[in-house]
DSSP file (Angstrom, degrees, kcal/mol; ACC not computed):
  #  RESIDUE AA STRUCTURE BP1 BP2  ACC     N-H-->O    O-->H-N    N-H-->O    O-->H-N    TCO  KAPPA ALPHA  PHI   PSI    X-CA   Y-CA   Z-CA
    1    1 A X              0   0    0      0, 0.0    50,-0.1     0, 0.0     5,-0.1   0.000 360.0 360.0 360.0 138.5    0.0    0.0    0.0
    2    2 A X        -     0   0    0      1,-0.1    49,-0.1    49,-0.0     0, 0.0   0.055 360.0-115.9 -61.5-168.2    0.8    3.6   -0.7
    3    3 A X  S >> S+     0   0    0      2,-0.1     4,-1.8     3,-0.1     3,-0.6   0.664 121.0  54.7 -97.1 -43.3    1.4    6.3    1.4
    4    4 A X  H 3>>S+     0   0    0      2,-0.2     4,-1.8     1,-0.2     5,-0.5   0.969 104.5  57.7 -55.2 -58.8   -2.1    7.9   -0.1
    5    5 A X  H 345S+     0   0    0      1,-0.2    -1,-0.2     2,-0.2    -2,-0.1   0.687 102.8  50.3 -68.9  13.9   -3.9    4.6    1.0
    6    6 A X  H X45S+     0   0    0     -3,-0.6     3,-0.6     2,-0.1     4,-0.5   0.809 110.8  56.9 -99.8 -31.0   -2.8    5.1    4.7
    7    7 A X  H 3X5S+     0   0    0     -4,-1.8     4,-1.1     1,-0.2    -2,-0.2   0.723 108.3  41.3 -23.2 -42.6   -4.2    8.6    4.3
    8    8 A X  H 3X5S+     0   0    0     -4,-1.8     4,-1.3     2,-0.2    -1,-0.2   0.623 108.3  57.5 -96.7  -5.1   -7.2    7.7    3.4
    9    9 A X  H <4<S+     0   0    0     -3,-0.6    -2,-0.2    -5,-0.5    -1,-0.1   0.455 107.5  52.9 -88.5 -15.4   -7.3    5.0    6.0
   10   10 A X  H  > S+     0   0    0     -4,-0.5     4,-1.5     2,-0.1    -2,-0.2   0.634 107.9  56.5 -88.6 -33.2   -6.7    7.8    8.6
   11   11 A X  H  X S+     0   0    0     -4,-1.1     4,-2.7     1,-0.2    -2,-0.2   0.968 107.2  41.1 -57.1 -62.6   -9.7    9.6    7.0
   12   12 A X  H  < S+     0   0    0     -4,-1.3     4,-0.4     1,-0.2    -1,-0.2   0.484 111.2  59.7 -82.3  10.5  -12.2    7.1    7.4
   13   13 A X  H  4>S+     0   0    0     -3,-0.1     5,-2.9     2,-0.1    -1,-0.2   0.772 109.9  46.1 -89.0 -36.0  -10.8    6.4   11.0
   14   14 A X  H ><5S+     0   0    0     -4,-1.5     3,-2.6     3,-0.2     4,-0.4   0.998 105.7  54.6 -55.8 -73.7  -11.6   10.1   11.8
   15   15 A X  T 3<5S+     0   0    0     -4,-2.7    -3,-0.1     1,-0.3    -1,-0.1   0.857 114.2  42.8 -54.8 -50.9  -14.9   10.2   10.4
   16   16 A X  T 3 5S-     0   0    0     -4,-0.4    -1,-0.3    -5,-0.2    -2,-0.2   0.476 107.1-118.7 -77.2   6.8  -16.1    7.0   12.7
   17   17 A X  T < 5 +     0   0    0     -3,-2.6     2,-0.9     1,-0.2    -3,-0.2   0.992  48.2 175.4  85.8  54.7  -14.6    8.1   15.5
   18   18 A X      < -     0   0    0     -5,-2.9     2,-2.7    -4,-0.4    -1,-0.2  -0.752  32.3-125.9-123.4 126.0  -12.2    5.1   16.0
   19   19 A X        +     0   0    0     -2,-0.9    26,-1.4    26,-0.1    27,-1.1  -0.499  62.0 113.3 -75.5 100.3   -9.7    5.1   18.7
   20   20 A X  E     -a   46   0A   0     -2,-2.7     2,-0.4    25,-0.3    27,-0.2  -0.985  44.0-151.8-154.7 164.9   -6.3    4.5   17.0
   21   21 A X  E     -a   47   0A   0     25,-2.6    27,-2.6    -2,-0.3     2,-0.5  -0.957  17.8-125.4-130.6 153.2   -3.2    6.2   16.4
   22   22 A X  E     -a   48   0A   0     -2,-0.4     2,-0.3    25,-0.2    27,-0.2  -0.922   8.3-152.3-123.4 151.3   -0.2    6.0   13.5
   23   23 A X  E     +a   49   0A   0     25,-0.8    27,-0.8    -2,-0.5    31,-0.1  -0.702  17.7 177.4-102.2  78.5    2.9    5.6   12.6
   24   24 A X    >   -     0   0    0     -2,-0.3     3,-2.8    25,-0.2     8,-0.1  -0.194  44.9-119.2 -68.9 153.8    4.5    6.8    9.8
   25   25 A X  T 3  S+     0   0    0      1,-0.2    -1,-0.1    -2,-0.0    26,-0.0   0.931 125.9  49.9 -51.5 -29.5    8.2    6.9    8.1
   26   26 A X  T 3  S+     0   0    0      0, 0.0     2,-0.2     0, 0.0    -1,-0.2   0.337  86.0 109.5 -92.1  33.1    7.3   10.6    8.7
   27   27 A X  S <  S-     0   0    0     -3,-2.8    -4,-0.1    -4,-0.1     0, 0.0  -0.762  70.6-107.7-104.2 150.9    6.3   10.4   12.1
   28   28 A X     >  -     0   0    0     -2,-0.2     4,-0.6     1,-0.1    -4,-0.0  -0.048  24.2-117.0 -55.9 166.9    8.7   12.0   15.2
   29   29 A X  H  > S+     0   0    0      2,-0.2     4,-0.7     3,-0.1     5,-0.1   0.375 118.9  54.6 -82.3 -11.6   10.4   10.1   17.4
   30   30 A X  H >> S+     0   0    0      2,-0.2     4,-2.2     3,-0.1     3,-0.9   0.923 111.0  42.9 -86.3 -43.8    8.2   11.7   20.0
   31   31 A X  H 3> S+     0   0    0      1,-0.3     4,-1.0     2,-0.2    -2,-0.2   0.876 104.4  56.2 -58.1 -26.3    5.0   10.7   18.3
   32   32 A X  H 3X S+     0   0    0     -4,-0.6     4,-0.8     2,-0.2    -1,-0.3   0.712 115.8  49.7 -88.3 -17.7    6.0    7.3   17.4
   33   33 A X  H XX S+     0   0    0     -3,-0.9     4,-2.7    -4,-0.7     3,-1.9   0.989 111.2  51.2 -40.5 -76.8    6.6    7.4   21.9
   34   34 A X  H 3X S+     0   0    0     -4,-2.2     4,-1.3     1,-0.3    -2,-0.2   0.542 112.0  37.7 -50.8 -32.1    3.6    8.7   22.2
   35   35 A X  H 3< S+     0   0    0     -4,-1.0     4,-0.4    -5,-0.2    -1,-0.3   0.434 112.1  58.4-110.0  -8.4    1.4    6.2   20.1
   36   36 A X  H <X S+     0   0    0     -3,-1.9     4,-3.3    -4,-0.8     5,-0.3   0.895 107.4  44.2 -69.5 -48.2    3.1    3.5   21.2
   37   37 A X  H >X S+     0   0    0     -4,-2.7     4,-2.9     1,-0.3     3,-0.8   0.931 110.9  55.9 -35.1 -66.6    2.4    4.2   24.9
   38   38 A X  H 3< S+     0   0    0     -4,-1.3     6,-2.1     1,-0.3    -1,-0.3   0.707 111.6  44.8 -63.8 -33.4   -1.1    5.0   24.0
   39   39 A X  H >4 S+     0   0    0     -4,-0.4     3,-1.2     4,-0.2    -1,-0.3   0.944 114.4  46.1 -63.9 -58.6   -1.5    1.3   22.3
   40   40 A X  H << S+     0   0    0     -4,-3.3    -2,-0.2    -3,-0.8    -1,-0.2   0.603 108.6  48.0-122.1 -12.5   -0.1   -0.5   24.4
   41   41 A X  T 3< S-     0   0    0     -4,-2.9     2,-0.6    -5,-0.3    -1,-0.4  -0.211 113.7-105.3 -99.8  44.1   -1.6    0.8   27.8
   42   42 A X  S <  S+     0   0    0     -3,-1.2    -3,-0.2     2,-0.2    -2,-0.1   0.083  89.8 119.8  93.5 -37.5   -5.0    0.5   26.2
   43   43 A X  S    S+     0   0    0     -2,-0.6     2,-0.3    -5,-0.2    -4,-0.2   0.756  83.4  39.0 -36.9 -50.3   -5.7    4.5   25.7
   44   44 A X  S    S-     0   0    0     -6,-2.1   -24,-0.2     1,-0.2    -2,-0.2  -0.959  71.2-157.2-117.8 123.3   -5.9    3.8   22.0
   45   45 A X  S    S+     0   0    0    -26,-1.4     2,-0.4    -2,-0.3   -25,-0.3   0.962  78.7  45.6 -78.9 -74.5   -7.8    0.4   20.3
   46   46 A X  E     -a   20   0A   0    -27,-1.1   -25,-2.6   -28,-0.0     2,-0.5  -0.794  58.0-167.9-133.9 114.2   -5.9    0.5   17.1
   47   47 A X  E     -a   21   0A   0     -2,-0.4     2,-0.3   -27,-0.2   -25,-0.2  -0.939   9.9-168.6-108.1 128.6   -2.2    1.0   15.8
   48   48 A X  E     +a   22   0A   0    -27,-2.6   -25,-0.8    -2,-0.5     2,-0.3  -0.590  10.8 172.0 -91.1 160.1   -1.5    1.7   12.1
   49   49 A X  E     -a   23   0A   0     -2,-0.3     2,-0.2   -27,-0.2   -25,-0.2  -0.814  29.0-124.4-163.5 144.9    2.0    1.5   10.9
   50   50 A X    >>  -     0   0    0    -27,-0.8     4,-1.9    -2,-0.3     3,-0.7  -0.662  20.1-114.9 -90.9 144.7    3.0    1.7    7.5
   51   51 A X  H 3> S+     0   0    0      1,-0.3     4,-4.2    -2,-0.2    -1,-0.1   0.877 123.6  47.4 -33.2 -60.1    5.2   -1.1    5.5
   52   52 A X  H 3> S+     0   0    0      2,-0.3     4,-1.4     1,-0.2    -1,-0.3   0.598  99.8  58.7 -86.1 -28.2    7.5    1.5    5.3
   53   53 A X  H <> S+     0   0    0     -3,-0.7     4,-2.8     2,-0.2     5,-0.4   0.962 110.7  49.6 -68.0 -71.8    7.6    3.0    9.1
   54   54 A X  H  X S+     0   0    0     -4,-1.9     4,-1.4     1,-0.2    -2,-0.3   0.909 108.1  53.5 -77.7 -37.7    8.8   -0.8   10.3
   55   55 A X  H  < S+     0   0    0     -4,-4.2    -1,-0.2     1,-0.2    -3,-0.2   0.953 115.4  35.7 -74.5 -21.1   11.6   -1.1    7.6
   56   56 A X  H  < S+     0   0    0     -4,-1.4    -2,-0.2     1,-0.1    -1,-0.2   0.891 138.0  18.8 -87.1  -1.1   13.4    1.9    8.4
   57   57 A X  H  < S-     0   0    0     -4,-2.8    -3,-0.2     2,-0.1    -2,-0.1   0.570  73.5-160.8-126.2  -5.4   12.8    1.8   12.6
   58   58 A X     <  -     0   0    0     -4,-1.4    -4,-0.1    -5,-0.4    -3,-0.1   0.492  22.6-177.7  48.2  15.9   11.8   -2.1   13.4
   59   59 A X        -     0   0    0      3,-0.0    -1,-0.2    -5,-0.0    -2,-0.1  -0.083  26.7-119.6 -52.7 122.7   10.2   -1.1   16.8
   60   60 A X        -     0   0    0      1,-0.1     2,-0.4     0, 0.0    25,-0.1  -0.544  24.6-150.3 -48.7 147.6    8.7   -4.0   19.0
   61   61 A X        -     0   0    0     21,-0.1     3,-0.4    -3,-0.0     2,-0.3  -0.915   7.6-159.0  -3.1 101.7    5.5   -3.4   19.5
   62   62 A X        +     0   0    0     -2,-0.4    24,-0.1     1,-0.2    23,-0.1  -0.819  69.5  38.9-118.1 149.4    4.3   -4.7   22.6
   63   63 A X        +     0   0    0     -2,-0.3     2,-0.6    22,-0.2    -1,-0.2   0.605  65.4 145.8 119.9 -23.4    0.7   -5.2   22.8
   64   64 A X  B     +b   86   0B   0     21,-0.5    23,-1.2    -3,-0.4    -1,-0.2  -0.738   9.9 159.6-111.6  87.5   -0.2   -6.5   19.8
   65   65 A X  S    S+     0   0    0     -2,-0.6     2,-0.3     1,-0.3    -1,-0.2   0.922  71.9  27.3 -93.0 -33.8   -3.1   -9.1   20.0
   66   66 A X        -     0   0    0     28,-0.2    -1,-0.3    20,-0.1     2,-0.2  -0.972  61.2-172.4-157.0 134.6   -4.5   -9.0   16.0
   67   67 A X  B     +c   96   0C   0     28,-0.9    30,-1.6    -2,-0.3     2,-0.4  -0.695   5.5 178.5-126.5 139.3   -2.6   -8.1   13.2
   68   68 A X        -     0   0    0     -2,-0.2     2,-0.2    28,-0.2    30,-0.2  -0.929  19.7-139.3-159.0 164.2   -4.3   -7.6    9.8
   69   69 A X        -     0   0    0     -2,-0.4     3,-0.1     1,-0.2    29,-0.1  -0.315   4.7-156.4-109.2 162.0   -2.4   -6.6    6.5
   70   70 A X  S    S-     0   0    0      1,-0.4    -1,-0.2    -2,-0.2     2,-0.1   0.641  89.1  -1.2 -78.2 -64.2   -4.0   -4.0    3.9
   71   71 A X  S    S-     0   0    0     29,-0.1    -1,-0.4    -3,-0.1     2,-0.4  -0.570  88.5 -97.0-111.6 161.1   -1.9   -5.4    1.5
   72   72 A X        -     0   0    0     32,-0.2     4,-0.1    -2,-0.1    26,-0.0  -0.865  60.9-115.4 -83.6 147.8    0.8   -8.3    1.4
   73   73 A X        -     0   0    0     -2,-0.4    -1,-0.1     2,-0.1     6,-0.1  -0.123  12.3-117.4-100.1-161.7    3.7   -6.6    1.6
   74   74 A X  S    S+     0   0    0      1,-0.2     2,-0.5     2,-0.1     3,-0.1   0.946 106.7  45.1 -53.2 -70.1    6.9   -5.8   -0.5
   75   75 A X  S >> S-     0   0    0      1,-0.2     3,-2.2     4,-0.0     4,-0.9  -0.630  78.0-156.1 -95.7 106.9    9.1   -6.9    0.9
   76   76 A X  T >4 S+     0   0    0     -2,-0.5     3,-0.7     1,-0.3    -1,-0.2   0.951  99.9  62.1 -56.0 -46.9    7.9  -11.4    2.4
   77   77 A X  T 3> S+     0   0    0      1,-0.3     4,-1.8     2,-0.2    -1,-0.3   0.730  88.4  65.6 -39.2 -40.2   10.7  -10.9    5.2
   78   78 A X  H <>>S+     0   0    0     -3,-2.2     4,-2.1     1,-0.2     5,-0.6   0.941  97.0  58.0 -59.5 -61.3    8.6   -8.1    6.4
   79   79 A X  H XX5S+     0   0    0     -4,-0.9     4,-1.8    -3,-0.7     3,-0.7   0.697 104.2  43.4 -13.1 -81.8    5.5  -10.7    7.5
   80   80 A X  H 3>5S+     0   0    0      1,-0.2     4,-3.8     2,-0.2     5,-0.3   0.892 114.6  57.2 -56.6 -33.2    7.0  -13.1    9.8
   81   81 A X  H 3<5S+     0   0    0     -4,-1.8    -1,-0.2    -3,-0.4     4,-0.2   0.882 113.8  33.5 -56.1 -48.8    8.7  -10.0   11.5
   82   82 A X  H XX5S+     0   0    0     -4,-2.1     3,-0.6    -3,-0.7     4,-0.5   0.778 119.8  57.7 -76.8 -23.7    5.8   -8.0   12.3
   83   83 A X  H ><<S+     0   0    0     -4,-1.8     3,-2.0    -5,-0.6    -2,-0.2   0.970  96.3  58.3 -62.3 -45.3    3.7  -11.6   12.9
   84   84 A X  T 3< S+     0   0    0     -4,-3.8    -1,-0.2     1,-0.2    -3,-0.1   0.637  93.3  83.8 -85.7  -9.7    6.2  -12.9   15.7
   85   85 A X  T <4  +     0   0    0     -3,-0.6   -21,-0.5    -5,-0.3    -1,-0.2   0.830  66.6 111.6 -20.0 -57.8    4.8   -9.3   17.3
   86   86 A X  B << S-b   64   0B   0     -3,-2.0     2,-1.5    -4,-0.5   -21,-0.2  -0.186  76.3-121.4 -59.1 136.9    1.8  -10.9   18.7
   87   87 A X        +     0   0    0    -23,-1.2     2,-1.0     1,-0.1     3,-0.5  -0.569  39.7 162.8-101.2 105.2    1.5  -11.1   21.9
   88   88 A X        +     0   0    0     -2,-1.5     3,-0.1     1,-0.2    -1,-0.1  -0.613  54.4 101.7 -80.0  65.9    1.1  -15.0   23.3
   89   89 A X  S    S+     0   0    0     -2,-1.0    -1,-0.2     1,-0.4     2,-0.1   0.676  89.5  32.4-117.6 -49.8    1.9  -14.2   26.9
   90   90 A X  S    S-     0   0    0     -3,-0.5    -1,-0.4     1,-0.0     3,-0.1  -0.323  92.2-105.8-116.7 163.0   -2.4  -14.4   27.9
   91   91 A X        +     0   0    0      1,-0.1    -3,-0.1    -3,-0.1    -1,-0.0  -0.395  69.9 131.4 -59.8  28.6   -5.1  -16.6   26.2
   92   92 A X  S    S-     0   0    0      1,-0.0    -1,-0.1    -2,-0.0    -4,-0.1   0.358  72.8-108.1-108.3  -1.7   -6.7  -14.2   24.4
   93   93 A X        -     0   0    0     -3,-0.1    -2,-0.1   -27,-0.0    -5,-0.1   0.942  34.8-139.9 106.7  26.6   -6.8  -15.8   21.2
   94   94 A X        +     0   0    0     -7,-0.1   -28,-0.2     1,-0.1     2,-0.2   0.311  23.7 173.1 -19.6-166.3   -4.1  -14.1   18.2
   95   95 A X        -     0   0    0    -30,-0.2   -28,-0.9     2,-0.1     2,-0.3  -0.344  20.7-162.4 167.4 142.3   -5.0  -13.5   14.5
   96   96 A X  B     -c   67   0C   0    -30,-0.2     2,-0.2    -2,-0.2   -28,-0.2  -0.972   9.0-161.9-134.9 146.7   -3.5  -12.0   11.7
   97   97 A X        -     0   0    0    -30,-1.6     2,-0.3    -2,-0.3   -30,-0.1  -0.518   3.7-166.3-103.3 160.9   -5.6  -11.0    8.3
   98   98 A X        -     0   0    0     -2,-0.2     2,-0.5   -30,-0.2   -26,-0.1  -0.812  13.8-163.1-159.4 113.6   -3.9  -10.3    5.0
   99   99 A X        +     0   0    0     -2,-0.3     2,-0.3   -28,-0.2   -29,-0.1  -0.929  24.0 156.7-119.3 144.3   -6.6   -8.6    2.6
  100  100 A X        -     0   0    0     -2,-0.5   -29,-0.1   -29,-0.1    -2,-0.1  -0.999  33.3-118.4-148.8 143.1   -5.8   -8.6   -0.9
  101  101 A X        -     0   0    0     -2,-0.3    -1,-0.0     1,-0.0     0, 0.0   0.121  39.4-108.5 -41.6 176.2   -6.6   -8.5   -4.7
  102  102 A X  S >  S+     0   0    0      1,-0.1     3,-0.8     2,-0.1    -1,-0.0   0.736 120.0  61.3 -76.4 -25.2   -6.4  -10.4   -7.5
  103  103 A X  T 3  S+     0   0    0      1,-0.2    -1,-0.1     2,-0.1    -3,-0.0   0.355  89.6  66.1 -79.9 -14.1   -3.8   -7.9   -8.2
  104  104 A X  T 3         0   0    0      1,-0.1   -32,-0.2   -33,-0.0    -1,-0.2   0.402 360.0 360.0 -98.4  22.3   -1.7   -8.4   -5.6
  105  105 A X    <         0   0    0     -3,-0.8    -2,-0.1    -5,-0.0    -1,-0.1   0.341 360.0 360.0-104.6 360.0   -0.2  -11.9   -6.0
């Protein structure tokens, strides 16, 4: 996914009112603090991060019970790396999604 289709994924997160935060490659090192925190003590239901955010800063995530993809991405490595994220410490059940096209295999 582009850089527009996390825009516009921020758009329709706005309009419903949906408690999440992102992370972009163009996000501070204080915001990407800040939205982690907020993820991972609860504050916030939803963390975006872009393909592109986790190859250039690779930050654990802690927190992270369900994963779902936009896209698959570019790069395979990148999968298992953000999948082995999830957190199996509690019973709570993982999952990861991957939505895709016909146009994306």
């Amino acid at each position: 996914p582009t850089y527009l289709e996390y825009v516009k994924l921020r758009a329709l997160f706005n309009k419903e009112g949906a408690s999440w935060v992102g992370c972009t490659e163009y996000s501070s090192i204080g915001d990407v603090a800040r939205a982690r925190s907020e993820f991972f003590h609860g504050r916030k239901e939803v963390l975006v991060i872009t393909e592109r955010f986790h190859f250039y800063h690779r930050f654990r995530l802690r927190g992270v019970h369900h994963m779902i993809f936009y896209a698959p991405p570019l790069f395979p490595w990148i999968y298992p790396e953000l999948v082995n994220l999830l957190s199996l410490a509690d019973d709570s059940g993982a999952s990861v999604a991957v939505i895709y096209a016909r146009q994306d295999a």
